[in-house]
VOMI-424411 format. One record per residue (C-alpha): residue number from 1; y negated, z negated, x. Coordinates in steps of 0.02 Angstrom, whole numbers. Layout:
<rs>
<r NUM, <Y, Z, X>>
...
</rs>
This chain:
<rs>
<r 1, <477, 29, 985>>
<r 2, <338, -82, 1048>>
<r 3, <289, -86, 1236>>
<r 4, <389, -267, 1303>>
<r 5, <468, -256, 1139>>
<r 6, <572, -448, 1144>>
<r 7, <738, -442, 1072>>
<r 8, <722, -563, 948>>
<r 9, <568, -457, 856>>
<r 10, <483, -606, 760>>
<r 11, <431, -570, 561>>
<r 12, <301, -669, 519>>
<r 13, <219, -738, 363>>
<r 14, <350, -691, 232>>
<r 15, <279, -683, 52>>
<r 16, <353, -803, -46>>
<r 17, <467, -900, 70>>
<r 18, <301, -1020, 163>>
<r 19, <275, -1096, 1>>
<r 20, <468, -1151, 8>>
<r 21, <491, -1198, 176>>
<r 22, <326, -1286, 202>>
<r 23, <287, -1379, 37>>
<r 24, <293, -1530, 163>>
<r 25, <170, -1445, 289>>
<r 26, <-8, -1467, 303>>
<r 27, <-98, -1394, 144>>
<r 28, <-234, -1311, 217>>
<r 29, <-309, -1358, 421>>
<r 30, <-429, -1483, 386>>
<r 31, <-610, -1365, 483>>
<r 32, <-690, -1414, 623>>
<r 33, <-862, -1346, 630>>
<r 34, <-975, -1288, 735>>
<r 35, <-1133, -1192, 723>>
<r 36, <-1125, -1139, 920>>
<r 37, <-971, -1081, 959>>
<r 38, <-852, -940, 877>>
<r 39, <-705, -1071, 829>>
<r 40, <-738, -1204, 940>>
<r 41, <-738, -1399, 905>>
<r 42, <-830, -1501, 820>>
<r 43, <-865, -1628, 686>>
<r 44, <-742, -1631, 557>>
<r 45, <-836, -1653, 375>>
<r 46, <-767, -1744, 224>>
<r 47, <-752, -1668, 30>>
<r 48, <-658, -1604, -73>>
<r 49, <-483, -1514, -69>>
<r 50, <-572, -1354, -127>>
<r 51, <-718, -1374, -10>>
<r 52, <-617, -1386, 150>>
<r 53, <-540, -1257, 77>>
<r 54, <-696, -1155, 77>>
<r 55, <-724, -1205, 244>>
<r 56, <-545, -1130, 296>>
<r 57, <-572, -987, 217>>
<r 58, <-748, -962, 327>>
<r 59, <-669, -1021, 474>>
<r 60, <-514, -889, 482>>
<r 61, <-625, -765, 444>>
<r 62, <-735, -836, 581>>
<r 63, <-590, -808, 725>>
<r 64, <-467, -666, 634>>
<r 65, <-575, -563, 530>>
<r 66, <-582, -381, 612>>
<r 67, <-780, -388, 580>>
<r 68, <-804, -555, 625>>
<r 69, <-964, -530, 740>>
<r 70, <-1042, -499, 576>>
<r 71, <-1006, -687, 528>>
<r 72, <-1156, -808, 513>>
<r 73, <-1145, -978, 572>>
<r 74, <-1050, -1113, 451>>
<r 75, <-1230, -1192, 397>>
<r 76, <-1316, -1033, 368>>
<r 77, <-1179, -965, 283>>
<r 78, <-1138, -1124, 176>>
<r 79, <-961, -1080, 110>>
<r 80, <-961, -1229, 7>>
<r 81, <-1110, -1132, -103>>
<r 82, <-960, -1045, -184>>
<r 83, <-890, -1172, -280>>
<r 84, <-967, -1150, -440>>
<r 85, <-820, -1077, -549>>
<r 86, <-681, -1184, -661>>
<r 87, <-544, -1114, -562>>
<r 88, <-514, -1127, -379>>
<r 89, <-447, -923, -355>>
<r 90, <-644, -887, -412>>
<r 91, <-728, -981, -285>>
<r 92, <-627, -900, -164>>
<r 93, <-647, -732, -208>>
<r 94, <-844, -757, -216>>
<r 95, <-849, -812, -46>>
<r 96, <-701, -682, 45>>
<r 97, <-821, -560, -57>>
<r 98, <-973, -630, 9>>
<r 99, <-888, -638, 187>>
<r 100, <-827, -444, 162>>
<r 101, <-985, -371, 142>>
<r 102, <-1090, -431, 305>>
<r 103, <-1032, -294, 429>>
<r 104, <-1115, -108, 371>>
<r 105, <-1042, 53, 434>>
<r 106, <-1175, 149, 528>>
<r 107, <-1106, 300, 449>>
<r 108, <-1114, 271, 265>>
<r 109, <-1266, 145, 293>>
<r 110, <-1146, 15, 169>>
<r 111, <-1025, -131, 201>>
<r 112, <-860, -71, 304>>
<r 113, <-763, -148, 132>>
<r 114, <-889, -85, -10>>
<r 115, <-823, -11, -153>>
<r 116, <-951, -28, -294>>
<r 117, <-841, -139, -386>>
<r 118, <-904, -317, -353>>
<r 119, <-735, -346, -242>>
<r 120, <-682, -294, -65>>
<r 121, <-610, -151, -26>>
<r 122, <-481, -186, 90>>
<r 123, <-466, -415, 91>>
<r 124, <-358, -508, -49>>
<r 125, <-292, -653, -93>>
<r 126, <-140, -676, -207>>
<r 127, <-83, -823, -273>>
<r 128, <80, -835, -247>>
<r 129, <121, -933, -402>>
<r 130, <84, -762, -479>>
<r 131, <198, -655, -342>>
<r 132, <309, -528, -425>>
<r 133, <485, -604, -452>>
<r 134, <645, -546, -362>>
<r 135, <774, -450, -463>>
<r 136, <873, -605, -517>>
<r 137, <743, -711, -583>>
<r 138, <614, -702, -724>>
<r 139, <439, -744, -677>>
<r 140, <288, -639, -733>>
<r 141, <201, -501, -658>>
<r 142, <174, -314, -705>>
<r 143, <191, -205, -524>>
<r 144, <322, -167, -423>>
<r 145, <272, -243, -242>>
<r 146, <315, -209, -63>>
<r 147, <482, -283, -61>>
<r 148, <525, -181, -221>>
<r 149, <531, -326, -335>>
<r 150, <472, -263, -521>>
<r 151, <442, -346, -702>>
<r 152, <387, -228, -810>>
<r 153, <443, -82, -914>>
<r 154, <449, 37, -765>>
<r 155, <326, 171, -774>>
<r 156, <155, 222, -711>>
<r 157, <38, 284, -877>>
<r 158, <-131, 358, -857>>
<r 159, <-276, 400, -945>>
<r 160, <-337, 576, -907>>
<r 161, <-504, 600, -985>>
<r 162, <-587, 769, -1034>>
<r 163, <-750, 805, -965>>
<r 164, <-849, 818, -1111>>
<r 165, <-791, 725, -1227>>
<r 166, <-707, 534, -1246>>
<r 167, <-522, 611, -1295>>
<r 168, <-407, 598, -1171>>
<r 169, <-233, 622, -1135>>
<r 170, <-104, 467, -1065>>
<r 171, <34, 545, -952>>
<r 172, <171, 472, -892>>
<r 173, <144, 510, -697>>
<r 174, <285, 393, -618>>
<r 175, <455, 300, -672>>
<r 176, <516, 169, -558>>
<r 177, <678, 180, -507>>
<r 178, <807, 38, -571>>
<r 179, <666, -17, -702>>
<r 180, <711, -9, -892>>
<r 181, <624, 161, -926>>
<r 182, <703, 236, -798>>
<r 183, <873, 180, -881>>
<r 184, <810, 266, -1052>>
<r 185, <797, 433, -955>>
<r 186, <609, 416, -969>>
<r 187, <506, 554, -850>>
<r 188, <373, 595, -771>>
<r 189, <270, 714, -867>>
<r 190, <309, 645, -1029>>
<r 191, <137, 654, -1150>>
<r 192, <115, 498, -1242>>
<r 193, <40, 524, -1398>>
<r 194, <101, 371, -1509>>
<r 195, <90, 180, -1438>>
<r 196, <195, 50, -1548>>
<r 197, <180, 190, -1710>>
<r 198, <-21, 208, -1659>>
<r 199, <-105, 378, -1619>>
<r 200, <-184, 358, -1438>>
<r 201, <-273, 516, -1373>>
<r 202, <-454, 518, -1491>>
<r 203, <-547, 379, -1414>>
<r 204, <-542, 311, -1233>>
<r 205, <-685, 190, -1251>>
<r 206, <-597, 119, -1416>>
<r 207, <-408, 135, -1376>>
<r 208, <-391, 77, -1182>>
<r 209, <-407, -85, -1186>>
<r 210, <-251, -79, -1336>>
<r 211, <-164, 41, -1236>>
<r 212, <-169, -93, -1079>>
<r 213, <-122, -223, -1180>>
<r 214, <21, -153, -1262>>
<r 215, <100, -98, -1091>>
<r 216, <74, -267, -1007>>
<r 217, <166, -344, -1163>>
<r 218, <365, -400, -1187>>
<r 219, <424, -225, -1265>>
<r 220, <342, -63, -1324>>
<r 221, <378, 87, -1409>>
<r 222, <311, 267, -1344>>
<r 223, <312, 436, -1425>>
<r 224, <259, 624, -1393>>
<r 225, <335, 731, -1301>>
<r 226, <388, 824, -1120>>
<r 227, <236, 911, -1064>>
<r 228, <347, 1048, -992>>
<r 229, <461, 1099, -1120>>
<r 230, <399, 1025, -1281>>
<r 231, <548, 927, -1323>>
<r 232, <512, 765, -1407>>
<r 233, <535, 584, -1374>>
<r 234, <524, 415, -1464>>
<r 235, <601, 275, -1346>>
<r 236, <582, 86, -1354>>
<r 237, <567, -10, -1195>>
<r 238, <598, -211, -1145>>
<r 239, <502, -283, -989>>
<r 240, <637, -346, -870>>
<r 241, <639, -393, -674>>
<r 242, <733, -258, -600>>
<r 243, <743, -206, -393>>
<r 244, <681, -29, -382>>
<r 245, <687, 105, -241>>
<r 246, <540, 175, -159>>
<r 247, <606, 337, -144>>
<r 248, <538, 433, -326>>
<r 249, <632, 609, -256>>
<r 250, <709, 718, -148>>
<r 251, <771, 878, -145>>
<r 252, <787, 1039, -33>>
<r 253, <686, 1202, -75>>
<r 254, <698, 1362, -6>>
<r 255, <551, 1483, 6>>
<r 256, <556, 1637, 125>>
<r 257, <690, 1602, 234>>
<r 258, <631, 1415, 262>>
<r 259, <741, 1275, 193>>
<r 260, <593, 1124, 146>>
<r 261, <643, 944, 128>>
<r 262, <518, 874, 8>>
<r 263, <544, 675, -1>>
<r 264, <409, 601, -142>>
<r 265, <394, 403, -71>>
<r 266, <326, 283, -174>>
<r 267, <286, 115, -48>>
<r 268, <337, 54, 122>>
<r 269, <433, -96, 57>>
<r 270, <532, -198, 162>>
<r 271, <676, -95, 258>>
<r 272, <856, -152, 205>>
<r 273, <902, -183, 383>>
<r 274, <859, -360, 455>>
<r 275, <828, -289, 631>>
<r 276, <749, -125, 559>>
<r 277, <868, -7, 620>>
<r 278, <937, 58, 461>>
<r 279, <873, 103, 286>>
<r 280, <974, 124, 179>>
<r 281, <833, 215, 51>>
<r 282, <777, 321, 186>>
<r 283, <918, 363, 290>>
<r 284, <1013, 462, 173>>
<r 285, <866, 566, 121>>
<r 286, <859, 618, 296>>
<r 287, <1040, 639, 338>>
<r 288, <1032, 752, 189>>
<r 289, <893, 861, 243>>
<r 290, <947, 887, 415>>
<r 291, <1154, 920, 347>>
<r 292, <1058, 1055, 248>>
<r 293, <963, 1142, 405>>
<r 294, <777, 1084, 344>>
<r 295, <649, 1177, 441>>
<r 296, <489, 1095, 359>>
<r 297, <429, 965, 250>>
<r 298, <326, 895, 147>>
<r 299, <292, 709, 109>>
<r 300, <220, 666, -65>>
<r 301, <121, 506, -24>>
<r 302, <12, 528, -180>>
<r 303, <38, 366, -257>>
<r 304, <78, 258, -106>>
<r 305, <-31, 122, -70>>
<r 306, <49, 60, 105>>
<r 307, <149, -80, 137>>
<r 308, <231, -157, 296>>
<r 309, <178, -58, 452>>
<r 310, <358, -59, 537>>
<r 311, <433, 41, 372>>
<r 312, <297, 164, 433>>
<r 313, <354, 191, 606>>
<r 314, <521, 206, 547>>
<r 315, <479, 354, 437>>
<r 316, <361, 422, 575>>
<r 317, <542, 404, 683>>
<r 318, <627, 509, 553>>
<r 319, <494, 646, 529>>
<r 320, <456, 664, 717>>
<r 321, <501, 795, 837>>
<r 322, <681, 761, 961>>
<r 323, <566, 720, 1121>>
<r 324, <462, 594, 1034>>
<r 325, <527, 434, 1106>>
<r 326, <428, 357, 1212>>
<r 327, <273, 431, 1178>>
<r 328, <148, 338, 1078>>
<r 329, <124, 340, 916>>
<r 330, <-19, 202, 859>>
<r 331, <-127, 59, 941>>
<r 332, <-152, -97, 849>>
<r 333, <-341, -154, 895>>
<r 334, <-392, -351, 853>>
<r 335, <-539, -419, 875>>
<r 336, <-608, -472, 1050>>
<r 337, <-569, -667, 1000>>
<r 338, <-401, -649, 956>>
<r 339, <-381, -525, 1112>>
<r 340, <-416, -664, 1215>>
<r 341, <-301, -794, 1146>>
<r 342, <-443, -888, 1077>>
<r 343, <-414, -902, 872>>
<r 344, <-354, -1050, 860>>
<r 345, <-372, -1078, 694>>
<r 346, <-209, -985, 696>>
<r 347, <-106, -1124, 741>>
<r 348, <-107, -1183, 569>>
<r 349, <7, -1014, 529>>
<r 350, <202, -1057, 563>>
<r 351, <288, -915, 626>>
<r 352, <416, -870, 490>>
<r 353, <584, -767, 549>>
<r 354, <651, -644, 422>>
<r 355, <789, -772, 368>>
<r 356, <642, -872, 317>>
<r 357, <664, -1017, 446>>
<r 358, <532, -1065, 577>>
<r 359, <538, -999, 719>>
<r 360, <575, -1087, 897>>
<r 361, <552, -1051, 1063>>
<r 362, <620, -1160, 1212>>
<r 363, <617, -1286, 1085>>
<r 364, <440, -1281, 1011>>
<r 365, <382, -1228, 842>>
<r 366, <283, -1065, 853>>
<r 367, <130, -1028, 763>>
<r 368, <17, -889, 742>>
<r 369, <-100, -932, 897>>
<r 370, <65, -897, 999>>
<r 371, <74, -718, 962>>
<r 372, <12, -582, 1084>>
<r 373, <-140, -481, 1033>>
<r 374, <-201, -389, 1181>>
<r 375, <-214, -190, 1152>>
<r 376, <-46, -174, 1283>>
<r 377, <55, -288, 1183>>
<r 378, <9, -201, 1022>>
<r 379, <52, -26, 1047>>
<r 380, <193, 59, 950>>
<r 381, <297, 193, 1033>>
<r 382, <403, 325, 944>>
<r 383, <602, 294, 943>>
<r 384, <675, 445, 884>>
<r 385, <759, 425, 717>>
<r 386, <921, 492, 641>>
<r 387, <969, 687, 675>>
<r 388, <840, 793, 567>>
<r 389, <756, 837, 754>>
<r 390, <691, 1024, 739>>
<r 391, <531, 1008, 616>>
<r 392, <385, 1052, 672>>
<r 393, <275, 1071, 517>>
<r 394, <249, 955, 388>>
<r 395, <127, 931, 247>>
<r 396, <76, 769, 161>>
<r 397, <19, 768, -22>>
<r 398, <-108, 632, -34>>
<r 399, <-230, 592, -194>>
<r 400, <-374, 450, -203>>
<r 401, <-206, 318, -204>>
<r 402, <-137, 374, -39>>
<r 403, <-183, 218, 75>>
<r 404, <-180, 107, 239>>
<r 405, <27, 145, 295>>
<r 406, <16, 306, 217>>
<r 407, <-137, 347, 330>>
<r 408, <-63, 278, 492>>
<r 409, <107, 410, 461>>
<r 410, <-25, 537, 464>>
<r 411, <-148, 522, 596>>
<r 412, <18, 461, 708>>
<r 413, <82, 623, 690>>
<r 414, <-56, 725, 704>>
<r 415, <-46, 742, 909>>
<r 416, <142, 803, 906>>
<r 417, <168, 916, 757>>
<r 418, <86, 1009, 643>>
<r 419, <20, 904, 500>>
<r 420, <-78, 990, 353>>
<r 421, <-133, 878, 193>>
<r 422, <-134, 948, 20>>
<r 423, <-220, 857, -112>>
<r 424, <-380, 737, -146>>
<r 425, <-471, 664, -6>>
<r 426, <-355, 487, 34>>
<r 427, <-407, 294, -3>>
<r 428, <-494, 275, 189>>
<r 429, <-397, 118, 273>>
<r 430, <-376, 105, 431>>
<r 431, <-364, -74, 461>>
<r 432, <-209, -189, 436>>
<r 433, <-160, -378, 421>>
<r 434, <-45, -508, 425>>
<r 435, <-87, -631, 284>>
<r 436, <-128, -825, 302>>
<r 437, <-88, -953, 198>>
<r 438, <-186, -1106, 127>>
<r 439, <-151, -1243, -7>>
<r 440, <14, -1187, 24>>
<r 441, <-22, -1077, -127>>
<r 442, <-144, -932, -88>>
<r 443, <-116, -805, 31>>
<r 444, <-252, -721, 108>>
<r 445, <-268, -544, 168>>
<r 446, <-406, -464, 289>>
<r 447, <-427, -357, 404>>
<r 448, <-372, -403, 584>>
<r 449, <-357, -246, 686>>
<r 450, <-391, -77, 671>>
<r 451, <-263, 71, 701>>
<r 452, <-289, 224, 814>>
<r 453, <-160, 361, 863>>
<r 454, <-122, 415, 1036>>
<r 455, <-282, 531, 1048>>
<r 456, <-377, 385, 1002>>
<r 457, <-435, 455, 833>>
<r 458, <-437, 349, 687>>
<r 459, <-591, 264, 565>>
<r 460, <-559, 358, 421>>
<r 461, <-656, 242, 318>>
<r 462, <-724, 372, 173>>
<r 463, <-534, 447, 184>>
<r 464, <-461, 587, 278>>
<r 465, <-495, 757, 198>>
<r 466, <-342, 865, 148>>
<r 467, <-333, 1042, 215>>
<r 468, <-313, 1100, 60>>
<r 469, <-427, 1017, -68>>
<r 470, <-397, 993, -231>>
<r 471, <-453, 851, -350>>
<r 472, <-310, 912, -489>>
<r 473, <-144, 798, -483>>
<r 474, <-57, 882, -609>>
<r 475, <31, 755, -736>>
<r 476, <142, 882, -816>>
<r 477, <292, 898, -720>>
<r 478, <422, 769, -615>>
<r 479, <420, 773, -443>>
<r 480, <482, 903, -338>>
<r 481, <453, 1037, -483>>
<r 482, <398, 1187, -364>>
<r 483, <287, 1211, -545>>
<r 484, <181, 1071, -516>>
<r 485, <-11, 1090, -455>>
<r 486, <12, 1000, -268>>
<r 487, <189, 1046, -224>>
<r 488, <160, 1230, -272>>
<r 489, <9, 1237, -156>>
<r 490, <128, 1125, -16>>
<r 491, <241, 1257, 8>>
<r 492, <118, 1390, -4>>
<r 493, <55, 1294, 159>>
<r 494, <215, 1331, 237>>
<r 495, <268, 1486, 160>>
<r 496, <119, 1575, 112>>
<r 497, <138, 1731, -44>>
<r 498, <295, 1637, -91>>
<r 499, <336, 1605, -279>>
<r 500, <408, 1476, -396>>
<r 501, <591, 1496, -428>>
<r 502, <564, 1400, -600>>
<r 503, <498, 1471, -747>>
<r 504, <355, 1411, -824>>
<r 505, <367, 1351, -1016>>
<r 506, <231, 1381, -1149>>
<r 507, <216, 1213, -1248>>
<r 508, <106, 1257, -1418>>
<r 509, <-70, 1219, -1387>>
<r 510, <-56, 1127, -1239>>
<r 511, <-199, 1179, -1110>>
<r 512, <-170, 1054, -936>>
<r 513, <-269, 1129, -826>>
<r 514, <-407, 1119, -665>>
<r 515, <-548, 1151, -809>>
<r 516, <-459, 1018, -935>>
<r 517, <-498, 854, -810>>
<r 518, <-599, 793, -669>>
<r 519, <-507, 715, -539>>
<r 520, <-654, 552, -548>>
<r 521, <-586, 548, -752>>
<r 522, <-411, 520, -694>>
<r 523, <-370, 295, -757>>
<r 524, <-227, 223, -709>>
<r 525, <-182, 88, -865>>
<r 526, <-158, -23, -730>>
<r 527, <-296, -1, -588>>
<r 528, <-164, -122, -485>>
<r 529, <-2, -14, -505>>
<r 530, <-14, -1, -314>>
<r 531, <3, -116, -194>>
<r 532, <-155, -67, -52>>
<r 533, <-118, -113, 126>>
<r 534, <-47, -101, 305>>
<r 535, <53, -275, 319>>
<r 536, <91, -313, 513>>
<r 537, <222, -436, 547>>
<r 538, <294, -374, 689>>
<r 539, <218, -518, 820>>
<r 540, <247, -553, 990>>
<r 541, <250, -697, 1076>>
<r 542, <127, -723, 1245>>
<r 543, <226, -746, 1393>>
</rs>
């Protein structure tokens, strides 16, 4: 829970449902600048709808941005320079790009959001005409998001690339529950070797940009063959909406006398409770692992981006120790503007409750500027969840994907139990946001606080280093296989000189191994198969 938690916990900014409700709000604030003040009043200038909303997009990140000391001045920044490109989106990225890289980390001597790819690290902004559709409908997109909604075939390919030469190998490294490949039986581990009839494997520089295009298509045939045991597949699959579950697998193992509840999560999407109390995709994993006695665990976080930071403290709840509640478990940390109550630019953001209705207090609309962003009023305690009480060790795979809410459940931890990581070095995000919205059609993402646990440690910017380290995320077999590279050396964390129970299968000439790939050689087909972020909408109003 939070400290002065409110009974009626407010949700704010919901994805999709602001462009419904308020298609007869205000399109975007219409700025008032000034070049001596941080968000005070001024003259309000003229132009264009996608000038002001240049000037919007300066001015929030004037007041909300996490960095914003970093900020110029409107006229020597000149947002409206960016407005060079046919389409609006453009413009907009150039300047939240611009914008991004102004505030440089003392430690890597480079922009807190550089990346070395010409685009922020951490900000965004979606378009929402774009959004992923919900399971009934039929609108186009290509990733599962944070509230589980998917259109797409259902799986997660990638290129692995040899070191020396341009062959490579694409590896089926996730299915999606509920999609359309996971209804064909297709699994993880599977070695494509045949797109639509075509060989794929001799040429990445020649064949990835056929290979991406036939997976973002309407239907597409793949064949080769389990990586495991050699046996053979040729399936067809149609892109469809489908609802999926963020829970890949579960399953109990038991090494040495220890029974280990290994749970590999793909997102924290939306919990299924309205109040958060309950999960039902959660929940049962748990109830299983503590009917069956579980004495450790480990977490596979290796593809999960993040997602909304309350799904994390429920799953910190469930992994945490029986004595937890009421200790702390993370500190949200805004900027000293918006600590003060003074961004009020954020009174152009409705508060939205989770049935998607504005919110009211004693009669009056509330906005965003009404919420309570003082360090006391943004610090998450630990409520004990469901019965799984007596673990004490856990271990976290993590890989180069492993981001923002993923990060949080770790360093939250980290002060009451004993948390080892096992993998590649994580994503490095420990900021959040809650997203604004303007034009009533883009909504923006960047960082407004920063997290820390309850020994003050956080700032894992470059990524937190694993215990173990080791770049190799073995493609080969589905998750939970106690055969598989970062499980096997999991449980060897928590029961050390123990051995696989499964027997491993000799497939012909295939030779996966540590020497076949580097871990920097490892392409996703789609570099946006996760979602990265830390979404906060848990606000509180001042009182």
């Amino acid at each position: 829970m939070r400290i002065n938690l409110l009974s009626n916990r407010l949700a704010a900014f919901s994805l999709l449902l602001f462009v419904v409700t308020f298609s007869a709000c205000k399109k975007s604030p219409k700025p008032e600048i000034t070049d001596n003040t941080n968000g005070g009043s001024g003259g309000t200038p003229s132009g264009t709808r996608a000038q002001l909303t240049l000037d919007s997009l300066y001015l929030y990140a004037k007041q909300i941005y996490y960095w914003n000391d970093a900020i110029p001045e409107y006229s020597a920044f000149n947002p409206r320079q960016f407005s060079g490109k046919s389409q609006p989106i453009d413009n907009y990225n150039a300047e939240l790009f611009a914008l991004t890289q102004l505030k440089i980390n003392p430690v890597t001597g480079k922009p807190f959001e550089y990346n070395g790819l010409g685009y922020p690290k951490y900000s965004r902004i979606d378009d929402l005409t774009q959004a992923n559709p919900s399971a009934s409908s039929s609108l186009k997109s290509a990733n599962v998001d944070v509230d589980n909604n998917g259109y797409d075939v259902g799986i997660r390919p990638v290129f692995y690339t040899y070191s020396n030469s341009d062959k490579y190998d694409l590896f089926v490294t996730a299915v999606y529950p509920g999609s359309p490949a996971a209804a064909a039986g297709v699994k993880r581990g599977w070695l494509i070797t045949k797109v639509n009839g075509n060989a794929v494997g001799a040429s990445y520089t020649k064949e990835s940009q056929s290979v991406f295009d036939s997976f973002s298509a309407a239907s597409i045939t793949i064949e080769g063959f389990n990586a495991s045991d050699g046996v053979k597949f040729n399936v067809t699959l149609n892109r469809a909406s489908y609802k999926s579950s963020p829970v890949y697998a579960s399953k109990v193992i038991t090494r040495s006398g220890k029974k280990i509840g290994y749970l590999a999560f793909a997102r924290f999407s939306s919990l299924s409770s309205a109040d958060g109390s309950s999960d039902k995709y959660l929940d049962p994993v748990f109830a299983d692992f503590s009917s069956q006695g579980v004495t450790d665990l480990v977490i596979d976080l290796r593809y999960n981006g993040g997602g909304y930071v309350n799904t994390a403290a429920y799953l910190s709840n469930l992994i945490a120790p029986s004595g937890s509640s009421g200790q702390v478990m993370f500190t949200e940390i805004y900027n000293a503007l918006m600590q003060s109550g003074k961004a009020t630019i954020l009174a152009n953001q409705p508060l939205i409750g989770i049935d998607g209705k504005i919110l009211y207090q004693n009669g009056r609309m509330l906005t965003a500027a009404d919420d309570n962003y003082t360090v006391a009023g943004n610090t998450t305690l630990f409520s004990k969840k469901g019965s799984l009480g007596g673990v004490s060790n856990v271990v976290f795979i993590v890989s180069r994907n492993t981001a923002s809410a993923s990060e949080i459940v770790i360093n939250c931890l980290k002060p009451y139990m004993n948390v080892k990581l096992v993998g590649d070095t994580t994503y490095g995000k420990p900021v959040g946001f809650f997203p604004v919205t303007i034009e009533n059609r883009y909504q923006v993402y960047m960082p407004n606080f920063e997290t820390k646990n309850a020994r003050n440690e956080g700032g894992y910017y470059t990524g937190i280093v694993p215990d173990v380290l080791d770049e190799y995320d073995d493609p080969e077999y589905v998750f939970g296989d106690e055969r598989e590279n970062y499980l096997s050396r999991a449980l060897n964390v928590l029961a050390p000189g123990s051995t696989s129970t499964q027997s491993v299968a000799s497939v012909g000439n295939r030779k996966a191994s540590t020497e076949s790939f580097r871990s920097q050689q490892i392409k996703p087909v789609n570099p946006n198969s996760e979602f990265v972020g830390m979404i906060e909408r848990r606000h509180l109003p001042k009182k």
